[in-house]
C-alpha positions in Angstrom: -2.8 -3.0 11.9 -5.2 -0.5 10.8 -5.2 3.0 9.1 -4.7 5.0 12.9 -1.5 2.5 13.7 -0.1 3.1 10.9 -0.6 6.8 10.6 0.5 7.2 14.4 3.9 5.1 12.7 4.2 7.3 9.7 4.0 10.1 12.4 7.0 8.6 14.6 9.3 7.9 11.9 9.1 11.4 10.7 10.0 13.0 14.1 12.4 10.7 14.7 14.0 11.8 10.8 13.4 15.4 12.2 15.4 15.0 15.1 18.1 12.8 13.7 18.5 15.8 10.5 18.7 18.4 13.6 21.5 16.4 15.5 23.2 16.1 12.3 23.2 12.3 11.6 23.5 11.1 8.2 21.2 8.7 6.9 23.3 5.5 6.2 22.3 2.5 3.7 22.3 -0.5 6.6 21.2 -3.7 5.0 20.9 -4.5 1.2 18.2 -7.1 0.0 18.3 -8.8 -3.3 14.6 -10.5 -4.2 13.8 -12.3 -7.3 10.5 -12.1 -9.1 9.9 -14.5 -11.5 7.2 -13.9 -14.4 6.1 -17.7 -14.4 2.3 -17.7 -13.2 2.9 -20.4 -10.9 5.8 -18.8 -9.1 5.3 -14.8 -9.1 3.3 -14.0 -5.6 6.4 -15.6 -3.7 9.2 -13.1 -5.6 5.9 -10.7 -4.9 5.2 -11.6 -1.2 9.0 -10.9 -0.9 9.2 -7.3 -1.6 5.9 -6.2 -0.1 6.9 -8.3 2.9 10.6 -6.3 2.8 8.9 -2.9 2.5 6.4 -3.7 5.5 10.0 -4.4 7.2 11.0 -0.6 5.9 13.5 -1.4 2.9 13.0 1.0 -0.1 13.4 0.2 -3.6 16.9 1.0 -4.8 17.1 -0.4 -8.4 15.6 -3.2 -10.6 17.0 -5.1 -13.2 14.3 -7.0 -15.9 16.2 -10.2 -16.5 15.1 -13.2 -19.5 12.6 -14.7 -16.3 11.4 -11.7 -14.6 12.9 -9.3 -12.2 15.5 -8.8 -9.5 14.5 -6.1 -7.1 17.1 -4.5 -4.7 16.0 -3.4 -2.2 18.1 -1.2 1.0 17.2 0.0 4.6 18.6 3.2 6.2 19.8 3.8 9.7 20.3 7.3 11.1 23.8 8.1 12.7 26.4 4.5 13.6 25.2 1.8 12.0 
């Protein structure tokens, strides 16, 4: 996609945030996502392909924890209103 798509997304999700926050839904956390990212040269773009490829999907960083071979990212995505 280029820059206008995603612009005319960035655009959507905000009205539909604007009109969720005016009907009074609550965002809710609606799927979790735990991705390992290893330091090791040979295996760091997958653990890095993984989170990029989660965020593209709309998941947001919710914590990370440095552990003795890298990182774990979590990772969550929010629905508005029932999940």
């Amino acid at each position: 996609m280029d820059k206008k798509e995603w612009k005319i997304i960035d655009d959507l999700k905000g009205k539909v945030q604007q009109i969720s926050e005016q009907q009074n839904m609550q965002k809710k956390l609606a799927h979790v996502k735990y991705v390992a990212v290893e330091f090791a040269y040979d295996h760091f773009k997958n653990g890095e392909n993984k989170v990029n490829d989660a965020i593209g999907h709309g998941y947001e960083v919710l914590e990370s924890w440095k552990t003795d071979s890298g990182i774990v990212v979590v990772l969550g995505r929010y629905r508005f209103g029932a999940v």
